[in-house]
N, C-alpha and C positions, 0 to 999 in steps of 0.2 A: 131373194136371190143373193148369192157370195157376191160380195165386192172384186170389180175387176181389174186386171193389171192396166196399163195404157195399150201396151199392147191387144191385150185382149179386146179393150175396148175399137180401137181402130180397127181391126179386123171384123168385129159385130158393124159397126159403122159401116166397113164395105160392103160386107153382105148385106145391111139393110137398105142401104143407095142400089144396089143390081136390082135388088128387089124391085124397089121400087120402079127403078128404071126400064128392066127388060121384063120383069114378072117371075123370075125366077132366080135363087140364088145365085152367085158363082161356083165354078168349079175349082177343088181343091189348085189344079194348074194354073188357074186365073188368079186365084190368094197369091199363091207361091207367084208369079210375074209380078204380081201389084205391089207385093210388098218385099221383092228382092232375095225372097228365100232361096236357098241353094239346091234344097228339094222340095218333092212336095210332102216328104213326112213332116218338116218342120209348119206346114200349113195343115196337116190331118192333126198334129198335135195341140195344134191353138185351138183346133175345133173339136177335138176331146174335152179341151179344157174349157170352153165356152159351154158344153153341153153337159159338164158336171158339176158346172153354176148356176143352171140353170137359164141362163140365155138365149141358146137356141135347143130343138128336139131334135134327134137322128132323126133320118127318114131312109132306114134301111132298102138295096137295092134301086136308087136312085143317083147318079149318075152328077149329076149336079149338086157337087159338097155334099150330099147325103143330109143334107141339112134344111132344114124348116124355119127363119126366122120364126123367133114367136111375137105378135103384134106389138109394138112399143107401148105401155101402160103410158098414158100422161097421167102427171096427177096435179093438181089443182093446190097451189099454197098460196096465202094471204100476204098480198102484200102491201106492209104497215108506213110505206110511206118513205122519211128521208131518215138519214143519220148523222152526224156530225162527223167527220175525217178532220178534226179541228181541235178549237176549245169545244169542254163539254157545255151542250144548251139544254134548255129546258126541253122535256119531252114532248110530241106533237099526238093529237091524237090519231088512231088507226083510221085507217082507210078500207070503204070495202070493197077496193080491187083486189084483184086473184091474178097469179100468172097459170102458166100453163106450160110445166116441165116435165122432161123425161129422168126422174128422181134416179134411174140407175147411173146416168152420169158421175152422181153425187155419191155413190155409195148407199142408195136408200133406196129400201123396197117401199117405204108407205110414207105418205106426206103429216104424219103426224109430229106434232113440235114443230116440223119445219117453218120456215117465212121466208121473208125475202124484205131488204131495203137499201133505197138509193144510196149510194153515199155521194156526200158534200163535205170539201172542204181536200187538203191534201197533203195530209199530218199522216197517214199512211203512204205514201207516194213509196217509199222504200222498199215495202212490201209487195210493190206494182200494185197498190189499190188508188185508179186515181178518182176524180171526179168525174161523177155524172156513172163510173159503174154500179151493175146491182152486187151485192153480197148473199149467197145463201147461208140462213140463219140455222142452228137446230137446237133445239132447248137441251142442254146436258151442262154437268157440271165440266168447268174448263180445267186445264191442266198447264202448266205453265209452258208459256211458250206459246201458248194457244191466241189468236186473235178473235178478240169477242167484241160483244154488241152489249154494255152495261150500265147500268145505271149507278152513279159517283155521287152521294149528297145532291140525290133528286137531279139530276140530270144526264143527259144521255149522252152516250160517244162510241166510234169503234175505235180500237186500239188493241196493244197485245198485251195480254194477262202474265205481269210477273211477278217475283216473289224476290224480295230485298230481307235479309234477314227474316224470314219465314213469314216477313208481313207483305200481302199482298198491294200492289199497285199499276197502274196502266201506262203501258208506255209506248210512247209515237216512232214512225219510222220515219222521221223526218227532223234533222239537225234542230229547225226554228220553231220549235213547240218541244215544250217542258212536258216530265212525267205529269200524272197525275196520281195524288195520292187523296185517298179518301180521308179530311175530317172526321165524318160520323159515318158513312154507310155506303158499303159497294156491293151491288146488286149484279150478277152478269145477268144478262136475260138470253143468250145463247152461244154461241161460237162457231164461225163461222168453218163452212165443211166447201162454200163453192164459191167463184165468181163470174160474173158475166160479165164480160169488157161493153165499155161505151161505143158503139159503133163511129 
């Protein structure tokens, strides 16, 4: 499935809450009330648009949005435990706990590469990553600007991936912790695509 706008997304959101709630979708006038539209084309239009991403099916002839949630895929990603939002520390090993996410949120049909880890410490805080949230990880090559999940001279941190004079280095959102710049060897092992706030 195409990646959604936010809009798009809140709109599948409500229709999957009626769903659940009354059994049955909303109606395109219920969209249009809920979310302030002026009419209800601009509510038949988020649900063209949803329905040619794949997110929900027509259900021509039917009265109620004309629409069919289709059932929310979870999918299952590993999650590897904690991460430094700090100095970088030495790596910890994996965990075999799993979460249990709705991957379309993130922009992702399949939970492959994905993971997921705690962060500690609050050397991102600027970023609004603080302590104790989760980070969604995805294994790809990062692009500057990017904040990643990497490995510095055998040790691990999250941070954002820059580039000083075409050499790459790690750098914090947060005044009182310093860049980090790799001695011998920097590894990203993902970049993060989501976050989950600490309740």
């Amino acid at each position: 499935m195409e990646s959604l706008t936010a809009r798009q997304q809140q709109v599948l959101s409500f229709i999957e809450q009626q769903q659940r709630e009354k059994g049955l979708p909303p109606t395109t006038r219920e969209i249009q009330a809920h979310f302030g539209f002026r009419s209800q084309t601009a509510a038949m239009n988020h649900l063209r648009g949803l329905a040619k991403k794949g997110a929900i099916e027509k259900s021509p002839g039917k009265a109620r949005a004309a629409v069919v949630p289709r059932p929310v895929r979870e999918n299952r990603i590993p999650f590897l435990g904690s991460i430094p939002a700090g100095l970088a520390v030495e790596a910890t090993a994996e965990t075999d706990e799993a979460l249990e996410l709705d991957l379309r949120l993130f922009g992702q049909g399949s939970p492959r590469g994905v993971f997921a880890l705690r962060v500690r410490g609050d050397s991102m805080i600027g970023a609004q990553i603080a302590d104790g949230d989760l980070v969604i990880i995805q294994q790809k090559p990062p692009r500057a600007g990017d904040i990643v999940a990497a490995l510095i001279d055998g040790e691990v941190t999250l941070k954002r991936y820059v580039l000083v004079g075409g050499k790459p280095r790690l750098a914090a959102e947060n005044p009182r912790y310093p860049d980090l710049i790799p001695a011998a060897s920097l590894q990203v092992q993902g970049v993060m695509i989501g976050l989950i706030r600490r309740r």
